[in-house]
C-alpha positions in Angstrom: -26.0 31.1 24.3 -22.6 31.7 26.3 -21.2 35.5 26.3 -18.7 36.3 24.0 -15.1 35.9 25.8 -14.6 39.4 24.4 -16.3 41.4 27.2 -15.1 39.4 30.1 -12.4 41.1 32.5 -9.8 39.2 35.0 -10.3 39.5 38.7 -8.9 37.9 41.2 -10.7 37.2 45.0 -13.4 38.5 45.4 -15.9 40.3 42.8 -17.1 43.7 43.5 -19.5 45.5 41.5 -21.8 47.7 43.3 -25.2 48.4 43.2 -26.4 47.8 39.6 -29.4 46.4 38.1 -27.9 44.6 35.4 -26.3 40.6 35.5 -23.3 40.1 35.7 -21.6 37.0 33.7 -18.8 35.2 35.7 -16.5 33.3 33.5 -14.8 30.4 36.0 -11.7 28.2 34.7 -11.7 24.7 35.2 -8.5 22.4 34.7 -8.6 18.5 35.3 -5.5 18.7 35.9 -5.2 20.4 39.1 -7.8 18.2 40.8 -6.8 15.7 43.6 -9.6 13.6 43.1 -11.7 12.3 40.2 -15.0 12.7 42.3 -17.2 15.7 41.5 -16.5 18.8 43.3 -18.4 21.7 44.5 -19.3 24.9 43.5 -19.3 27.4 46.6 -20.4 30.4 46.5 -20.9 33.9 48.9 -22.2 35.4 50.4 -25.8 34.6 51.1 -27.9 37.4 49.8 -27.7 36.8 45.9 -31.1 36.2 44.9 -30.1 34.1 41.6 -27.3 32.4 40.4 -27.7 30.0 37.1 -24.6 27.8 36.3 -23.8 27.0 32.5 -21.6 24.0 32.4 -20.8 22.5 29.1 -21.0 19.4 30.2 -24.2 19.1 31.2 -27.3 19.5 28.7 -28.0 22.9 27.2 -32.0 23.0 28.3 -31.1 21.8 31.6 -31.3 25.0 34.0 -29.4 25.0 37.1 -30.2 27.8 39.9 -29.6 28.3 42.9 -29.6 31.6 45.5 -32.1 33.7 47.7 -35.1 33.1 45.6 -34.5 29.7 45.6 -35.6 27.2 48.6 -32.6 25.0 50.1 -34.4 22.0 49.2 -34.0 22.5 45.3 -29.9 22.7 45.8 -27.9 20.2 44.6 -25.8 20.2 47.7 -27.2 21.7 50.9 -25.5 23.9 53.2 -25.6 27.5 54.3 -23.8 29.1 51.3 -25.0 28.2 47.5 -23.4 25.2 46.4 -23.4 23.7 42.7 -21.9 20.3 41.7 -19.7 20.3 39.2 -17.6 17.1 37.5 -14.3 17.7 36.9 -14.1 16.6 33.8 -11.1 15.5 31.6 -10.6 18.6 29.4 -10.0 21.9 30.4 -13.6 23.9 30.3 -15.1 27.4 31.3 -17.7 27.5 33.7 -20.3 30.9 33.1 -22.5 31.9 36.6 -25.0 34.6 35.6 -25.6 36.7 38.8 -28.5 38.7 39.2 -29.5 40.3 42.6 -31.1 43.4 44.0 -28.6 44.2 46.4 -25.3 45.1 46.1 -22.9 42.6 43.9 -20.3 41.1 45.7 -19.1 37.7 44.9 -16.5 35.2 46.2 -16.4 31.6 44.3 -14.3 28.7 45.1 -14.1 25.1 43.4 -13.4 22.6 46.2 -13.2 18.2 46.3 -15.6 17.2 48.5 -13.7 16.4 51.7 -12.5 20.1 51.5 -15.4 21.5 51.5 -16.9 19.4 54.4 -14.5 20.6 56.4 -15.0 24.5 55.2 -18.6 24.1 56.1 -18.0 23.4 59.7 -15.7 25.6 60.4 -18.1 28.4 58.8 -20.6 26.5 61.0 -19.0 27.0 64.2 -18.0 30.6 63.0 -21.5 31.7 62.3 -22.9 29.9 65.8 -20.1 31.8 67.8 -21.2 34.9 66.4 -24.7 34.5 66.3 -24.0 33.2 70.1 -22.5 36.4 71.3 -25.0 38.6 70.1 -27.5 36.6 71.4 -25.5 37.1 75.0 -25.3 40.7 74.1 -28.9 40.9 73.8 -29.5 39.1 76.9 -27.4 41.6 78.7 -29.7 44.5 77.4 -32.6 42.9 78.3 -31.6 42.7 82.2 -30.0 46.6 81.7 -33.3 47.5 80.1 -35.1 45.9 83.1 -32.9 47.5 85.6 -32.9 50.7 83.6 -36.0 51.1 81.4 -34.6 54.4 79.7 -35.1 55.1 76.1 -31.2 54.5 75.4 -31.5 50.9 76.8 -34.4 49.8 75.1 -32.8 51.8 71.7 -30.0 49.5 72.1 -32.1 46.2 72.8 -34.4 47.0 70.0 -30.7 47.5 67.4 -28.8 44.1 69.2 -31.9 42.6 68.4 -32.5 43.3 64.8 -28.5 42.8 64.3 -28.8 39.5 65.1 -31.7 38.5 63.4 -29.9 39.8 60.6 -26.8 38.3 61.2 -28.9 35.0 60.8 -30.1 35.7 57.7 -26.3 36.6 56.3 -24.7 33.7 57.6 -27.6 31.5 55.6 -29.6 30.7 58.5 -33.0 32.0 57.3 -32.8 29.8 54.2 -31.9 26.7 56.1 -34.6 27.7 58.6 -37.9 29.1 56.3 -37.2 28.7 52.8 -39.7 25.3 53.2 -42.2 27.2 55.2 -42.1 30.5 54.0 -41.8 31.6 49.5 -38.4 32.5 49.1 -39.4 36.0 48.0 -40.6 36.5 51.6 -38.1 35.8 53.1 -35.9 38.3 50.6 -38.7 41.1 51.1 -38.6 40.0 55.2 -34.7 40.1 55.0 -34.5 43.9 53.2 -37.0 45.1 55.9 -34.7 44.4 58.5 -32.0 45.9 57.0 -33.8 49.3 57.0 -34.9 48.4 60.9 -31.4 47.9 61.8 -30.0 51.0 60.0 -33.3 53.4 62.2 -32.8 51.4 64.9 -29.1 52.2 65.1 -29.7 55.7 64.2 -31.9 56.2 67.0 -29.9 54.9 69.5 -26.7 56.9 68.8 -29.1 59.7 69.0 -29.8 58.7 72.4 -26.8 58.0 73.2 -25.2 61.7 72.4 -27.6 63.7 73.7 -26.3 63.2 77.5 -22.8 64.9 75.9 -24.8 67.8 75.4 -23.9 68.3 71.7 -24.2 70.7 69.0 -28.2 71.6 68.6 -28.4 71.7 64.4 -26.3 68.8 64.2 -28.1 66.4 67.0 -31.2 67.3 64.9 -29.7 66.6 61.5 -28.5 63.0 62.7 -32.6 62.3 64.2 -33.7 63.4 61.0 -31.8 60.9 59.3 -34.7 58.7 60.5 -37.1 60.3 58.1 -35.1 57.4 55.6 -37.3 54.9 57.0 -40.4 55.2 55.5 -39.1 56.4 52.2 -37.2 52.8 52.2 -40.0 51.0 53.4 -42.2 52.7 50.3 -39.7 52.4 47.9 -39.3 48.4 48.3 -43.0 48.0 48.9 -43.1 50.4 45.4 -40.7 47.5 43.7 -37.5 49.5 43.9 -35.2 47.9 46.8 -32.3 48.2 45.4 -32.7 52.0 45.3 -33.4 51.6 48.8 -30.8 49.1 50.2 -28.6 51.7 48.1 -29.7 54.5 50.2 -28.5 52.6 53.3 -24.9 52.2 52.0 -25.1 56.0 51.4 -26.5 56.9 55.0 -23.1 54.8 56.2 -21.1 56.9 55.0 -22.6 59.9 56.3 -23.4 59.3 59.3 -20.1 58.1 61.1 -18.6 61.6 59.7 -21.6 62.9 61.1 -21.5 61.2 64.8 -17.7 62.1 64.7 -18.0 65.4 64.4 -21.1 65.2 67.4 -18.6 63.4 69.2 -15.5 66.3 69.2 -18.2 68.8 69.5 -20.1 67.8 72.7 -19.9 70.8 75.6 -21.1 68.6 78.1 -17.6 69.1 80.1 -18.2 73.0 79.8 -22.0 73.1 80.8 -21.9 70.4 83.7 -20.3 70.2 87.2 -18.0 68.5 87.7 -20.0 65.5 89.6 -22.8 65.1 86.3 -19.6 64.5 84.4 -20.4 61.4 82.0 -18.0 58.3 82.2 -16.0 58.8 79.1 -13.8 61.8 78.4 -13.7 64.0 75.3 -11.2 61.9 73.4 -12.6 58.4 74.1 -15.9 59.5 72.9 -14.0 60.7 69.9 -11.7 57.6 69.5 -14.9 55.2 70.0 -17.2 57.1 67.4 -13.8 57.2 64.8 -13.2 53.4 65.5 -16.7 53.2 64.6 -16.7 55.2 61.0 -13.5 52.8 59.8 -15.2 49.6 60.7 -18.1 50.7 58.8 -16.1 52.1 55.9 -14.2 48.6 55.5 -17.4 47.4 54.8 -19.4 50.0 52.7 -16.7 51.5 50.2 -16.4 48.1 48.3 -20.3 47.4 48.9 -20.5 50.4 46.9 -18.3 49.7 44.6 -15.3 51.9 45.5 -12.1 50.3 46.8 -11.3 46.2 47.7 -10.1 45.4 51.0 -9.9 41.5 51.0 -10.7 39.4 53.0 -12.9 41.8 55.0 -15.3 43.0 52.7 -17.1 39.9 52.3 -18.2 39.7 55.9 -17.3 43.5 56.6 -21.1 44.1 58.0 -20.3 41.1 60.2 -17.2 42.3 61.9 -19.0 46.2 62.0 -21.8 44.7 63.8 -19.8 42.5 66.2 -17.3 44.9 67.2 -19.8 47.8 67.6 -21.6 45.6 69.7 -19.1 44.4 72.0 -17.6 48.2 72.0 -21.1 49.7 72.9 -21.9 47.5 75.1 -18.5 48.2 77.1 -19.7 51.8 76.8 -23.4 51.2 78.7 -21.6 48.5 81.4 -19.7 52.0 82.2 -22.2 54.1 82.2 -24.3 52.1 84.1 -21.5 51.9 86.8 -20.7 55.6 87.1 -24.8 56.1 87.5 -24.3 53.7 90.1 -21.4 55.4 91.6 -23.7 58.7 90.9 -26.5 57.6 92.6 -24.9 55.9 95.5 -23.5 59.7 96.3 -26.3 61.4 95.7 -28.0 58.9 98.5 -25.4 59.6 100.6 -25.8 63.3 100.2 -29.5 62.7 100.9 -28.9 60.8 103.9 -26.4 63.4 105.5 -28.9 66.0 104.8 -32.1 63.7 106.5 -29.7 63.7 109.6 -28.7 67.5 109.5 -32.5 68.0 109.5 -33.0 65.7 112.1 -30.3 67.6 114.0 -31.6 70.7 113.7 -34.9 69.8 114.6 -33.8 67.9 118.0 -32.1 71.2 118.4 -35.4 73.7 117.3 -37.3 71.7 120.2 -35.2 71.6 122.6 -34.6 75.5 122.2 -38.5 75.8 122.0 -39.0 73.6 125.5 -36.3 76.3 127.4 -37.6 79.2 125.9 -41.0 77.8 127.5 -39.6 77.0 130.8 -37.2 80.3 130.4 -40.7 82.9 130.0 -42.6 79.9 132.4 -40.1 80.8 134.8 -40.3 84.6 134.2 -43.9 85.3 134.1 -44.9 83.9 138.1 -41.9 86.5 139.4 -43.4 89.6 136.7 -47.0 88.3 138.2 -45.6 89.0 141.3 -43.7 92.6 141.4 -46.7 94.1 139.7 -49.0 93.0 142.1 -47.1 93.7 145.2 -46.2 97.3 143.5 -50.3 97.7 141.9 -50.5 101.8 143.2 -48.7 101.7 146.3 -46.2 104.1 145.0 -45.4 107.2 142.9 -42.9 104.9 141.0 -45.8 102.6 140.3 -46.5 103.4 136.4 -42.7 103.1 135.7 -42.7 99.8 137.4 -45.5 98.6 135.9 -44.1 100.1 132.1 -41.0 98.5 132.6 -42.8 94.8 133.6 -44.6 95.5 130.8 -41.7 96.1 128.3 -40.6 92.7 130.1 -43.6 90.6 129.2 -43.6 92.3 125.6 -39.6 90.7 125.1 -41.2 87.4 126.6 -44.0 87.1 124.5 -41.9 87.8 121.0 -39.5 85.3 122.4 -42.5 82.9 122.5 -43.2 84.0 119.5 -40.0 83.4 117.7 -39.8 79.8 119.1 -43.2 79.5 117.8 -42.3 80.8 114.3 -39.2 78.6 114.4 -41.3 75.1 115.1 -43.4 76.4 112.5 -46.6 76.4 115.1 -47.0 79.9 114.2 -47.3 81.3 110.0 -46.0 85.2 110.1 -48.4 87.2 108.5 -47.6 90.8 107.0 -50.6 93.7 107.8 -50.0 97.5 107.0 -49.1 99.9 110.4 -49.7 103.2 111.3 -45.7 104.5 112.4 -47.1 107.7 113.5 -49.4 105.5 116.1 -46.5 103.4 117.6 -44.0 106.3 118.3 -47.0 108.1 119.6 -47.4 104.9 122.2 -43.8 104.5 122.9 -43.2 108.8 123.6 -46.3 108.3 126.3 -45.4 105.1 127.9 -41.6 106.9 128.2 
């Protein structure tokens, strides 16, 4: 039996309901008279996560049930393409069409009535629309794969592990798993397969903003609070293996509005241009870290406050999660390609640096030898003339002692001299030994 007309409200555009568990009945009006062509038309409906949509058309028999959505393989459809599609006559009285909608996600519904040749054309251009975007992720996961290779940090391989669960989930938005597995794989697989990758993408992302902050040096409690937010993960992989995924897609609508106030405020906060010099600066300044994080938040916002129910912003809602994970790709990805060539930069000083410094030590150890081969010539050169006075002077006169102290005292600045050149090459390890003071000025008062 069709709802009573009594509890039905207008809308216009697009539906937006929130997360509830309840149906929702969709009254559609259908006038003969505005058709531009007798043939039957076609149904559309978005977006591609609904898990069951049942048409009651009073045209055709009451027992016959027609059903279509994400529980639903693409085979069964009465007209095949990457949205839902119904056929529908057009009649030649006025009618109302009812669509009961039931799905575990959040209720968003856009419906159109089109002839045939209209909505050929719509297809395709969603077509190419969908296999643009899907082909500029797929380039922007390409791109993180060669970084990743070049660079295998944890912030690369954070960001190849979120482009890649964006665009498998961008796939299954734009209809693409259905058109690809629903023959191969029961349709409440691929729903189960499709929520799972939703949580994946929300951690994955969490993690690498994590990653990406910390080399901004930010606020301790707060770096720690957004990590934690990965503790989500599990409780949303228990709660839809418990039979309760709407409570946890729910849970990731919440977390995006949290956390881009949250990775704002990490973003003002940073101190890394108070605690670093001046050449471990990262590439982007206080305010463009700020601006990218708060371009972020609004992209994300477009798209969570009417997934949840709270404002309409038409046309974007619809594919809001679309345009947030396009643009944050492309903007992130600008991000890294800088960072990558400032590290470059970084490092191409820093060999530089290590280069000067090779040759300073090379310099200075050209000049340590050459200083250690004339002090050995130098004392060489001093000890045959010393050999000689003291054996020419050896008791032949009352000055004789003195003589022989003072070539002694000579020998003694001759021998540290060695010494020092030794100590200086590094031939020779110092080592420390208590003396007697007492004994040496005892030694010095009888040689003087």
């Amino acid at each position: 039996m069709n709802p009573s007309p009594f509890f039905f409200q207008p809308y216009r555009g697009l539906l937006t309901r929130g997360y509830q568990s309840s149906p929702h009945w969709v009254r559609l009006s259908i006038d003969p008279s505005l058709a531009t062509t007798s043939q039957p038309h076609i149904l559309r409906i978005q977006p591609q996560y609904l898990d069951y949509i049942t048409l009651f058309d009073p045209l055709e028999p009451s027992q016959h049930v027609r059903q279509t959505g994400g529980m639903t393989r693409l085979s069964v459809d009465e007209y095949q393409s990457l949205n839902f599609n119904f056929v529908i006559p057009v009649g030649d009285q006025p009618r109302y069409l009812y669509l009961k909608i039931e799905t575990r996600s959040t209720t968003l519904l856009a419906a159109q009535v089109l002839p045939p040749s209209q909505v050929l054309r719509q297809d395709r251009l969603y077509e190419v629309f969908a296999s643009l975007l899907l082909g500029v992720l797929f380039l922007i996961v390409i791109w993180a794969l060669f970084q990743w290779l070049l660079e295998p940090s944890l912030l690369m391989a954070s960001f190849l592990v979120k482009q890649l669960a964006v665009m498998s989930h961008a796939a299954g938005y734009m209809g693409y798993w259905r058109l690809w597995l629903s023959d191969y794989l029961p349709p409440a697989l691929l729903n189960e397969l499709f929520s799972l990758n939703i949580f994946i993408m929300t951690a994955a992302a969490i993690w690498f903003v994590y990653q990406f902050l910390k080399e901004y040096d930010p606020q301790p409690w707060a770096i720690r609070l957004f990590a934690g937010c990965l503790l989500f993960f599990p409780v949303q992989v228990i709660l839809q293996w418990s039979g309760y995924t709407q409570m946890a897609l729910e849970t990731v609508a919440l977390l995006s509005l949290f956390m881009p106030m949250l990775g704002l405020y990490l973003a003002a906060t940073a101190r890394v241009w108070k605690t670093s010099s001046e050449e471990d600066l990262p590439v982007l300044s206080r305010n463009q870290l700020t601006l990218l994080f708060l371009l972020l938040a609004i992209v994300l916002w477009i798209y969570v406050l009417p997934v949840l129910g709270l404002i309409r912003v038409e046309p974007l809602t619809l594919y809001g999660i679309m345009l947030y994970n396009l643009v944050t790709s492309l903007m992130m990805m600008a991000a890294l390609q800088l960072r990558a060539r400032h590290r470059s930069r970084q490092q191409a000083k820093i060999q530089e640096r290590l280069l000067m410094v090779e040759r300073e030590v090379r310099i200075e150890r050209e000049r340590r030898e050459e200083q250690k081969r004339f002090m050995d010539m130098l004392t060489h050169e001093l000890k045959n003339p010393l050999s000689t006075i003291r054996l020419v002077t050896y008791g032949e006169t009352e000055y004789a002692s003195k003589v022989s102290a003072a070539i002694a005292d000579m020998q003694s600045i001759i021998d540290r001299c060695a010494q020092l050149g030794q100590i200086e090459a590094e031939y020779v390890i110092p080592r420390t030994d208590t003396i007697d003071l007492k004994e040496i000025v005892r030694n010095c008062q009888e040689r003087l």
